[in-house]
LUMLUM-258673 format. One record per residue (C-alpha): residue number from 1; chain; x, y, z; residue in one letter. Coordinates in steps of 0.2 Angstrom, whole numbers, plus 5000, padded with zeros to 4 digits. Each point is the difference from the previous one (the first is absolute). Layout:
// residues N
  tilo  rofi     x     y     z  kolfi
   NUM     A     X     Y     Z      A
...
//
This chain:
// residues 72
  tilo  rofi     x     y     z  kolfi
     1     A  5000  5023  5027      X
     2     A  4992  5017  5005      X
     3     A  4996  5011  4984      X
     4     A  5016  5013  5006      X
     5     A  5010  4985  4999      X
     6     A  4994  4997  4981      X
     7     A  4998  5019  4993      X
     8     A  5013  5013  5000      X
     9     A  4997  5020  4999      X
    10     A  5016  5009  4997      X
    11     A  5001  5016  4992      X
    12     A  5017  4995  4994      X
    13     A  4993  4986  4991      X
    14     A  4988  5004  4985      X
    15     A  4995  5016  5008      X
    16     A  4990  4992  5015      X
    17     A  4991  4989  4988      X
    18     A  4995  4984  5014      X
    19     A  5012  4986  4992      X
    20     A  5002  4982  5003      X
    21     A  5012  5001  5015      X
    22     A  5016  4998  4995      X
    23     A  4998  5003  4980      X
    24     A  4995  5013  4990      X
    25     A  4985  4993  4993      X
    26     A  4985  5011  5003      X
    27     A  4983  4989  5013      X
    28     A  4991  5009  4984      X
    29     A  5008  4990  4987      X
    30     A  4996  4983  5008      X
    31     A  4982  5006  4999      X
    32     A  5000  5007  4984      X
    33     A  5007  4983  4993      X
    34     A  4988  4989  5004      X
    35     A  4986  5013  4996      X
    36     A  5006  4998  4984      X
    37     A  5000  4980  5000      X
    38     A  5017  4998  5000      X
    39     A  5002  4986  5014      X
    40     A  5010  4998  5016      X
    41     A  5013  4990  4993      X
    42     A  5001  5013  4986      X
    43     A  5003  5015  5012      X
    44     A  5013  4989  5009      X
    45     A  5009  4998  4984      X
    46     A  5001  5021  4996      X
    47     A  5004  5004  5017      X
    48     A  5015  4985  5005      X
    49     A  5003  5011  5016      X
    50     A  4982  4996  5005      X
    51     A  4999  4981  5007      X
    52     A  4983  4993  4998      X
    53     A  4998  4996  5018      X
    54     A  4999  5021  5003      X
    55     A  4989  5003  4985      X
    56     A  4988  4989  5008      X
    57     A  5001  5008  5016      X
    58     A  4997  5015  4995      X
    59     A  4986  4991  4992      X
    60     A  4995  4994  5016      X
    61     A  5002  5014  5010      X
    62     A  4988  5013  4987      X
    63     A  4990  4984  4999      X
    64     A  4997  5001  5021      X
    65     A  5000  5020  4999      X
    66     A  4986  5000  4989      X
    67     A  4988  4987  5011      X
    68     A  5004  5007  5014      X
    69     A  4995  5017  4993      X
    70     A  4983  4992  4994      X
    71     A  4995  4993  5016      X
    72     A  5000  5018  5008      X
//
């Protein structure tokens, strides 16, 4: 799953605030949750129309974006 497949910008939807694709939960939110020790399972809870298999994939995806990043 490319990161197209896992984000959504829509102006229609939260102003053009990137959302997990196909809710209207905000990427941000999923960051800011677990900056604030809440754990995945937590977030998964809050946000039902998020399935833990795409939070960690966007997990993995920032994860891989980040390395690849430092290694430039």
């Amino acid at each position: 799953m490319q990161g197209n497949e896992l984000i959504a910008i829509d102006p229609e939807v939260l102003g053009g605030t990137p959302v997990i694709r196909g809710t209207r939960v905000p990427v941000q939110t999923l960051f800011e949750y677990l900056e604030r020790d809440y754990t995945l399972a937590e977030f998964v809870e809050c946000f039902p129309s998020v399935s833990r298999e795409m939070a960690c994939r966007i997990l993995e995806q920032s994860e891989s974006a980040m390395v690849a990043v430092a290694r430039l």
